[in-house]
Backbone as numpy.savetxt, mean C-alpha at the origin, in Angstrom:
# Nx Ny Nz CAx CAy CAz Cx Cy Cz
8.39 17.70 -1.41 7.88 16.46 -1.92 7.66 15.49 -0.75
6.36 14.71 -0.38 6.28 14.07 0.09 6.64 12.37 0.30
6.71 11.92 1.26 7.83 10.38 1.44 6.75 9.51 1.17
7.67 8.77 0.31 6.45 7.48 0.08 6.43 6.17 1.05
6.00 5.87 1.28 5.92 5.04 2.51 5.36 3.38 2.17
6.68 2.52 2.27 6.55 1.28 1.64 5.88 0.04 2.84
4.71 -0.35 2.84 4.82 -1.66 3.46 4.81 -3.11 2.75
5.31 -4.24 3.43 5.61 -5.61 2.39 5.14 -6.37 3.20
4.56 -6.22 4.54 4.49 -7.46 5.78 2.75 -7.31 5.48
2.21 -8.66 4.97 0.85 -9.12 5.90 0.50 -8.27 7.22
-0.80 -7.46 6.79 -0.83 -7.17 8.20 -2.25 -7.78 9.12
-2.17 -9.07 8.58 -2.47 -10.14 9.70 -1.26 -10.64 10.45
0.22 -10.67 9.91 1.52 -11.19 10.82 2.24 -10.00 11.70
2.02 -8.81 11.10 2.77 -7.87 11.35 2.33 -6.45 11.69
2.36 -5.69 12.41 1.78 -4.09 12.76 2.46 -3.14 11.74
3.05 -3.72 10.72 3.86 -2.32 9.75 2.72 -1.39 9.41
1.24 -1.99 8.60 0.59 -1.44 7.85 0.17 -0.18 9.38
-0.38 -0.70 10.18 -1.23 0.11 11.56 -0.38 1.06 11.66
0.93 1.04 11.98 2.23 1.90 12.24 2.03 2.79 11.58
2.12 2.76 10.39 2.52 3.61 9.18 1.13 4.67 8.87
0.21 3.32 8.99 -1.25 4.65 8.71 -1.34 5.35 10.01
-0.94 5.34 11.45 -0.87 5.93 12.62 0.11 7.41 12.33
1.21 7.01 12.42 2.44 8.09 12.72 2.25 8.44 11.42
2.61 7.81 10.07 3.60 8.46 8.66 2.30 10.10 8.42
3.15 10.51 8.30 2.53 12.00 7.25 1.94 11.35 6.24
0.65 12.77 5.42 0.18 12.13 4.67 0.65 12.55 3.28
0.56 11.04 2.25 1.32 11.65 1.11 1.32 10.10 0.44
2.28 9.32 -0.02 1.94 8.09 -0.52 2.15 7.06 0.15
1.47 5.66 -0.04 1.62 4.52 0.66 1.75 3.43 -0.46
2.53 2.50 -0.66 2.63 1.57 -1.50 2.76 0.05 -1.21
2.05 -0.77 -1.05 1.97 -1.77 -0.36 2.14 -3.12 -1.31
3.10 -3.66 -1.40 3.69 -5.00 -2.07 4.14 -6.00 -1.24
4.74 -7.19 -2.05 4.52 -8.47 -1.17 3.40 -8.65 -0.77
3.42 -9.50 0.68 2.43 -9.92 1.17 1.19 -8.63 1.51
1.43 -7.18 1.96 0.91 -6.20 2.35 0.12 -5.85 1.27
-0.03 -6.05 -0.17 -1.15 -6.39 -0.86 -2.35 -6.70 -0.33
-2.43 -7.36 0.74 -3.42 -8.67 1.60 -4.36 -6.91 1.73
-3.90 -6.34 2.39 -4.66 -5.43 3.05 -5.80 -4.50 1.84
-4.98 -4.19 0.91 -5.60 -3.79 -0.25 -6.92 -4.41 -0.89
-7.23 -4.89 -0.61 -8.31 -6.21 -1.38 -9.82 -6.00 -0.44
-10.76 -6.26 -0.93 -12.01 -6.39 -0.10 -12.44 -7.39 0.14
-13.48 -6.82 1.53 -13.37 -8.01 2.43 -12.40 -8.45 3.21
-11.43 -7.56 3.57 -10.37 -8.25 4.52 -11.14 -7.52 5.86
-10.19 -7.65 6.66 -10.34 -6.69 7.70 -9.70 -5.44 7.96
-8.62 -5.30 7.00 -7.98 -4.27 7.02 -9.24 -2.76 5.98
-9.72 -3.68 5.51 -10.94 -3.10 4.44 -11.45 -1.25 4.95
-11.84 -1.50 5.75 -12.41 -0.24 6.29 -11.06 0.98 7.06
-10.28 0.32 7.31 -8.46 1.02 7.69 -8.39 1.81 6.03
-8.03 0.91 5.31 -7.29 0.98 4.20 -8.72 2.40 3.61
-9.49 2.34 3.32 -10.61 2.93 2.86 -10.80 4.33 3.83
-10.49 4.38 4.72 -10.26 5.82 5.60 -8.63 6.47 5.60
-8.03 5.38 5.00 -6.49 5.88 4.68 -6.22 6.60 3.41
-7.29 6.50 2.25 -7.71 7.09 1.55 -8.09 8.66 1.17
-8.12 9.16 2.76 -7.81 10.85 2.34 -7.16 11.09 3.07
-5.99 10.30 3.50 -4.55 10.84 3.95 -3.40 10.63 3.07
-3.78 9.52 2.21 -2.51 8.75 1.72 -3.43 8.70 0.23
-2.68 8.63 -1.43 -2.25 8.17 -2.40 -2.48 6.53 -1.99
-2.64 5.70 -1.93 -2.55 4.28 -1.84 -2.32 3.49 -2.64
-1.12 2.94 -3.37 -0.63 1.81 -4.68 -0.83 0.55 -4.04
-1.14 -0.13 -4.66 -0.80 -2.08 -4.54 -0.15 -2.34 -5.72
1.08 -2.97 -5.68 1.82 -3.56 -6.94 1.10 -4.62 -7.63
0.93 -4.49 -8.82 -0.31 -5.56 -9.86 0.70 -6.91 -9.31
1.68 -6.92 -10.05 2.18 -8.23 -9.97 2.71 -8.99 -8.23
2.54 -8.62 -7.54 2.17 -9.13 -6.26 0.31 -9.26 -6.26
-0.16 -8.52 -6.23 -1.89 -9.05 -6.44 -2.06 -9.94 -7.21
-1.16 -10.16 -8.59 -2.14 -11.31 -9.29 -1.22 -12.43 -8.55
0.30 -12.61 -8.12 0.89 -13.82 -7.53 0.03 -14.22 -6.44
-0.93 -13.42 -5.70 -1.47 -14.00 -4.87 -3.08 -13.97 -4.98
-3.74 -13.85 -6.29 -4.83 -14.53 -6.79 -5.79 -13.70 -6.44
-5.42 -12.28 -5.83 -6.57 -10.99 -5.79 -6.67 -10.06 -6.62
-5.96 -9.87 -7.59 -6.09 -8.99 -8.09 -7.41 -8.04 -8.78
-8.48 -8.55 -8.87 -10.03 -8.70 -9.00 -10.64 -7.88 -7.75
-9.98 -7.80 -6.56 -10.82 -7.62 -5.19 -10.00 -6.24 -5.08
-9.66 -5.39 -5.55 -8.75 -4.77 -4.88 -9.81 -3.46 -4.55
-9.88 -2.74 -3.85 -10.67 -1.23 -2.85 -10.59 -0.22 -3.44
-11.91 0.32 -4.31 -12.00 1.25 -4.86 -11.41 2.82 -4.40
-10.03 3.25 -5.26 -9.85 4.51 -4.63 -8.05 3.58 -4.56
-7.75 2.01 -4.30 -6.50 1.86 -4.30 -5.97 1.68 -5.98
-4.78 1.99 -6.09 -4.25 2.67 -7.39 -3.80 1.10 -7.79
-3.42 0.71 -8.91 -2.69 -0.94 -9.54 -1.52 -0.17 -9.92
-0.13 -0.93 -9.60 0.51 -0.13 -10.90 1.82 -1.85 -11.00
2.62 -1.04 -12.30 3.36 -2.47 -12.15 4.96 -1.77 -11.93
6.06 -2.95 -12.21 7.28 -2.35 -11.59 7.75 -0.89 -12.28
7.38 -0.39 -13.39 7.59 0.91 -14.14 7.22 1.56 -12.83
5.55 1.22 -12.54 4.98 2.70 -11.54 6.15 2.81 -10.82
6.72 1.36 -9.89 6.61 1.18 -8.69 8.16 2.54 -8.56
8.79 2.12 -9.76 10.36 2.82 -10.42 10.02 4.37 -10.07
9.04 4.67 -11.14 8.15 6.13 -10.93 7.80 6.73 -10.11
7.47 5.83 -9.13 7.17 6.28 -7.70 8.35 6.94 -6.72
8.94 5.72 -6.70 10.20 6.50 -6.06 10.98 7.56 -6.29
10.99 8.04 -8.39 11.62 9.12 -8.55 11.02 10.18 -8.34
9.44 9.87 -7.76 8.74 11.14 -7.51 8.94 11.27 -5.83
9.31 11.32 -5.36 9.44 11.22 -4.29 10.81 11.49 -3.36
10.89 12.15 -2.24 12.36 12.79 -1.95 13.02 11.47 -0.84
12.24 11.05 -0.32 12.58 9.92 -0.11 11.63 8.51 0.23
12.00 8.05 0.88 11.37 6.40 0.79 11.67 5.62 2.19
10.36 5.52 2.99 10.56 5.04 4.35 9.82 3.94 4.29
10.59 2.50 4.72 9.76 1.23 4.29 9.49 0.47 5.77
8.78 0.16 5.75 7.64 0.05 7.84 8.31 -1.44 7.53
8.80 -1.98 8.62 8.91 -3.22 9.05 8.24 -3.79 9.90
């Protein structure tokens, strides 16, 4: 079973998201909190996130997208889910490596 791989940092403040799509194996990526940002179109992460797409599963947590007023923009091919998925996710999964 493959590791799901959590980022939460903006990655306009922070290199977690770059890190993670660099090194992590491919398999899932789930991006909440601020790391939502990246998920959405029109960012700059836009074209990253969209080639990360046949390495990685890609989630954005709904309820972090709508707290921060994108939920509408999000990159065809990234998955919505809410805290059930987010629960789901992890039991599918053997473990859980979260990028700082």
């Amino acid at each position: 079973m493959p590791i799901l791989n959590i980022v939460n940092k903006s990655p306009l403040e922070r290199n977690a998201l770059a890190s993670c799509l660099r090194i992590a194996a491919p398999g899932a990526l789930l991006l909440i909190e601020d790391a939502v940002y990246a998920a959405t179109r029109g960012t700059s992460t836009e074209a990253e996130i969209t080639t990360a797409l046949s390495k990685f599963r890609i989630y954005a947590l709904l309820p972090d997208l709508q707290a921060r007023a994108v939920a509408d923009r999000v990159i065809d091919g990234v998955a919505t889910i809410d805290y059930e998925g987010f629960v789901d996710l992890v039991a599918e999964h053997s473990a859980c490596q979260s990028w700082l």
